[in-house]
N, C-alpha and C positions, 0 to 999 in steps of 0.2 A: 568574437562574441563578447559583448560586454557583462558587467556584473552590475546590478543594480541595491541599492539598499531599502527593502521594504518597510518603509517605518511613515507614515501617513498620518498626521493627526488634524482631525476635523471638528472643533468645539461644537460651533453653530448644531450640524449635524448628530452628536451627543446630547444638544438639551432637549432636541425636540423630535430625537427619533422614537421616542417611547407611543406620540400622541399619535401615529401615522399608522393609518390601514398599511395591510401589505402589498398593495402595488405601488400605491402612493410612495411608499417605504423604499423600494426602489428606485423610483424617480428621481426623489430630490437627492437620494445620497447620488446618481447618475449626474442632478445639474451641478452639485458641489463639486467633485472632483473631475470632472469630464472626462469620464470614463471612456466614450466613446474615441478620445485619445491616450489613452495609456493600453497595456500589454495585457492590463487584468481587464479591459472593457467585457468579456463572455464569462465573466464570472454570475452566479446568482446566491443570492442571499440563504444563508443556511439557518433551517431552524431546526432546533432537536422536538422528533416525535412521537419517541417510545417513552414511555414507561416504563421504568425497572425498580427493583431493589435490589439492598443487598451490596450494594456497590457493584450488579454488573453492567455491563457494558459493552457497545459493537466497535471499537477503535482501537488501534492496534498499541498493543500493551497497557496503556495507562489512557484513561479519560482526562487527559490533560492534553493542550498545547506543545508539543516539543518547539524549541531553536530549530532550524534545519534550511535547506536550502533546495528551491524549484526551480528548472528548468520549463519555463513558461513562454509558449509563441515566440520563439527565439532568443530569447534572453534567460541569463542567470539572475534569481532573486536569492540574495545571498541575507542570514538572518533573518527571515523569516518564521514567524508562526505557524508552525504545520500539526493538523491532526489527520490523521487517517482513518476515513469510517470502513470497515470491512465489510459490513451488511452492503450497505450501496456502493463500494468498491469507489469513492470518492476521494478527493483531495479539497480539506477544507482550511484555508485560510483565515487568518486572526488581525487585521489589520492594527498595528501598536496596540496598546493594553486597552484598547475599550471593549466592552463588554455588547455593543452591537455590527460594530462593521466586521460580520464574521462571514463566508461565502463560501461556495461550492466553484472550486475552478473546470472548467468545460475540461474534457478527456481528452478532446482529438488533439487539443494545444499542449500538455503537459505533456514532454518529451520523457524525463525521468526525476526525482527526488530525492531527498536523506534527510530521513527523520532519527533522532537518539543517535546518531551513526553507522545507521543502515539504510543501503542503494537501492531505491528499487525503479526501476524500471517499464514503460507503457508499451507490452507487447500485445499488437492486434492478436484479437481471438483468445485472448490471456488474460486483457486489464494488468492491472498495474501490480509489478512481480516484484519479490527482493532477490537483487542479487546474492546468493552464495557462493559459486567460482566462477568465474570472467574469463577462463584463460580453454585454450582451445589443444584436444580437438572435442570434449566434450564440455560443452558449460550447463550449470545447476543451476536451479530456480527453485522458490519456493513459491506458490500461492497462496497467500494467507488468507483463510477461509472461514465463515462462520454461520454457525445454523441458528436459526430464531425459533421460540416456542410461545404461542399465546398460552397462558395462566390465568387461574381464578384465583385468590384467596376468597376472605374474608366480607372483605371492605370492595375490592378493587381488581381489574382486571389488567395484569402487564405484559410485557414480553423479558423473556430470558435467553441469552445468548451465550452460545457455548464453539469455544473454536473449535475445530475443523480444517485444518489445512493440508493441502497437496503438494509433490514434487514435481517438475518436468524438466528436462533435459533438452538441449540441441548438440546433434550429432548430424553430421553431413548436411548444415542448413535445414536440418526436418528437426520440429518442436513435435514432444510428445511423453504424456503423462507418466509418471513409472510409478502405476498402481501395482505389480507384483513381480516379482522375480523373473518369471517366465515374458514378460510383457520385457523386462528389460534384455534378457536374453537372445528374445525374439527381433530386434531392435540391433543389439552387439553381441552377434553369436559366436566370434573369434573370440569372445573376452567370457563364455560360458563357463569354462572351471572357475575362472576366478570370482566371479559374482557369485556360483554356486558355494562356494570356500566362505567369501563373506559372509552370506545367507546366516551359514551354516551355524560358523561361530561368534555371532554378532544379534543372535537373537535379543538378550537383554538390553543390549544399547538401542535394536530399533524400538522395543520399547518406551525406555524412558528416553532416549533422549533423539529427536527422528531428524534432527540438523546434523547433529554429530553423526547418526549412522549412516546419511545419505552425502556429508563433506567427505569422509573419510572413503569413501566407498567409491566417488568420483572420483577423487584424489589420486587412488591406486592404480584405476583403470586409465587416468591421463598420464601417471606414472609409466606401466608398462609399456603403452603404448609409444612413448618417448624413447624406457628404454630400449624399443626394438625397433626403433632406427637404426 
């Protein structure tokens, strides 16, 4: 697998993409770089369409561009511009610092990602997951997840976004959610006292903090399981 450096600069295409409808808009940046030959050809143009204040936002952590690196229709793009939209579960792309060759990359082709330096991963029936343990016999996923809400003020009508994110697990090759205790039980019923133990005295960390209580909580369980070999 080779590694590629995504860094693309197009003048001609920066003076005069301001003037251009949006189909037209994808055409000509399509006859400048001949898209239809390179890895990003299934890419489409990204425009932002919410409204918000307040500074919020549907992208994962910060409303900015991370450095990071995609796994795209076979190839590594390594330094790349990566944002992550959560609302549409998307991967958008920032070609070098211009401010319009920005795009949405197709799903089926993105294998997996690392935005800020975090893995995440394109699991069917899942979309695009971060990794949090990798190692077997049970591996952790987070789904990062978020709700939208239309609003009124004053003046203006916007949307407010609030995360929301899930766990899931694979265990014996089967994916599946671990929305409660008993759901996880149900699922690894040899390993019932000790989830129940967990449960128990870890209520405050699922609280605040639900990576920590759900790594440490995997951790243990792939632990035991090790040690009783």
């Amino acid at each position: 697998m080779k590694y590629k450096l995504l860094h693309l600069i197009f003048i001609p295409y920066l003076i005069f993409s301001q003037e251009l409808p949006e189909k037209e808009h994808y055409t000509y940046f399509d006859e400048i770089i001949n898209l239809q030959n390179t890895d990003l050809s299934n890419g489409v143009f990204h425009k932002e369409k919410y409204r918000t204040i307040n500074g919020n936002h549907h992208y994962y952590k910060v409303n900015k561009f991370f450095l990071g690196k995609v796994h795209y229709n076979n190839d590594v793009f390594s330094n790349t511009l990566i944002k992550y939209d959560l609302n549409n579960d998307n991967i958008i792309i920032k070609i070098s610092n211009s401010s319009y060759l920005i795009f949405i990359l197709k799903k089926s082709l993105v294998k997996k990602f690392t935005i800020d330096n975090d893995i995440f991963i394109n699991i069917a029936d899942y979309g695009y997951s971060q990794i949090l343990i990798d190692k077997k016999p049970i591996k952790l996923y987070k789904k990062n997840l978020i709700n939208s809400y239309e609003k009124l003020n004053k003046k203006f009508s916007y949307t407010k976004f609030v995360n929301k994110s899930k766990y899931f697990i694979n265990y014996n090759s089967e994916y599946f959610y671990v929305l409660k205790k008993k759901n996880l039980i149900k699922k690894i019923p040899q390993q019932k006292k000790i989830i129940s133990e967990f449960y128990l005295l870890n209520k405050k960390l699922a609280k605040n903090n639900s990576d920590l209580f759900f790594t440490k909580l995997i951790n243990l369980l792939n632990n035991n399981v090790n040690n009783a070999k």
